[in-house]
C-alpha positions in Angstrom: -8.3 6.7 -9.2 -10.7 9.4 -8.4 -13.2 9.1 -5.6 -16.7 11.1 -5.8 -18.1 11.4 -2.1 -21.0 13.6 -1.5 -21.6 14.1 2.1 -23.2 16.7 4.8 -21.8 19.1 6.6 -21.9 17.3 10.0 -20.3 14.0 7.8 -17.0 16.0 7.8 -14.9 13.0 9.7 -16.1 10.5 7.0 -15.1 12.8 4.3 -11.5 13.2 5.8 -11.5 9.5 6.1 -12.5 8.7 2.4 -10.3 11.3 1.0 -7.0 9.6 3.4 -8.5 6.0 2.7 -8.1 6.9 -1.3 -5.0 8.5 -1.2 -3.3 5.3 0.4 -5.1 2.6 -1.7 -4.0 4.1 -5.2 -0.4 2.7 -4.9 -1.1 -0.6 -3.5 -4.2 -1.2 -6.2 -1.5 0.0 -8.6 0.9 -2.5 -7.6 -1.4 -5.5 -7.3 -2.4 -4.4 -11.2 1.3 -4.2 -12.1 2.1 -7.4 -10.6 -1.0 -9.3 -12.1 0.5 -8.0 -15.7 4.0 -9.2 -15.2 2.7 -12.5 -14.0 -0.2 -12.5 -17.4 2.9 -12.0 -19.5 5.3 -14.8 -21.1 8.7 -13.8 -20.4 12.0 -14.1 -21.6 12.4 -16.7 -24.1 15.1 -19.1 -22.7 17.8 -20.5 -25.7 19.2 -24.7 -25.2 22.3 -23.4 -22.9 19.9 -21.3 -20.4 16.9 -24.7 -20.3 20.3 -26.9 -19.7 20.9 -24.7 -16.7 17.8 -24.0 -15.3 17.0 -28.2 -15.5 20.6 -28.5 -14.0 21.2 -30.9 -17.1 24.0 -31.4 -19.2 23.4 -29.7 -23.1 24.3 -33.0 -24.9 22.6 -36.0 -22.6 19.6 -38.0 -23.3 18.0 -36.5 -20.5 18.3 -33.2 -21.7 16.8 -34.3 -25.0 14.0 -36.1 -23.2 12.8 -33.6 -21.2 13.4 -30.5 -23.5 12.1 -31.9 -26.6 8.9 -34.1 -25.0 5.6 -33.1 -26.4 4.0 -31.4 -24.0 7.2 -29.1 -23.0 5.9 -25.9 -24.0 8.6 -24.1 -26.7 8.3 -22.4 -30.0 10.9 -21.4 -32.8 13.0 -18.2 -33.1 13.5 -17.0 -36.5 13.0 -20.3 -38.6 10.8 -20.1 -41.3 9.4 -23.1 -40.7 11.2 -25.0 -43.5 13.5 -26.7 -41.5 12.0 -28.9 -38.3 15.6 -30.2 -37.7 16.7 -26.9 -36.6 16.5 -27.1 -33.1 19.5 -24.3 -32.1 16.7 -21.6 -32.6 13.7 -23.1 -30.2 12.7 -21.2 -27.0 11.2 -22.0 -23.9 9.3 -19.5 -21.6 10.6 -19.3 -17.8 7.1 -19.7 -16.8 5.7 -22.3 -18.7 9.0 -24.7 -18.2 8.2 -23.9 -14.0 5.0 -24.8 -14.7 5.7 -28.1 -17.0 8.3 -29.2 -14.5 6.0 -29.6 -11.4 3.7 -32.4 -13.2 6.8 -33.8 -15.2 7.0 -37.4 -14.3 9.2 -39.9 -16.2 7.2 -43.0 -17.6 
């Protein structure tokens, strides 16, 4: 970030204190921008065993099925070509989005 200050001679102090303003503001604007992309972006993709443990349900129960496979949990399918719906060892679920889901979840 560059910082174009045009100034008088007698405006020297306000020069000094632009340029030392500047200087100190580039890494934390840089870290604010880094931290807004890591939040914009999706994430690991989470497989069935790594969803069982973040819901702190067991792999095989109803519940699991319930919540994981409900229409509004947000997921997608790894590497099926979309032949086969059945398939459901390949599905993924962002971090993120199953946070997200999880704090409106309510069971009817």
């Amino acid at each position: 970030m560059d910082v174009a200050v045009k100034v008088n001679e007698d405006e020297k102090l306000a020069e000094l204190i632009a340029v030392h303003l500047a200087d100190n503001l580039k890494p934390v604007v840089q870290a604010m921008v880094n931290k807004a992309v890591e939040d914009a972006l999706p994430g690991h993709g989470m497989n069935k065993g790594e969803l069982s443990a973040k819901l702190k349900l067991s792999l095989g129960t109803d519940a699991f099925e319930r919540i994981a496979y409900q229409s509004g949990m947000p997921r997608y399918e790894s590497g099926n070509d979309g032949r086969k719906k059945s398939d459901k060892s390949r599905d993924r679920w962002y971090s993120k989005a199953v946070d997200k889901f999880m704090e409106t979840y309510t069971e009817d």
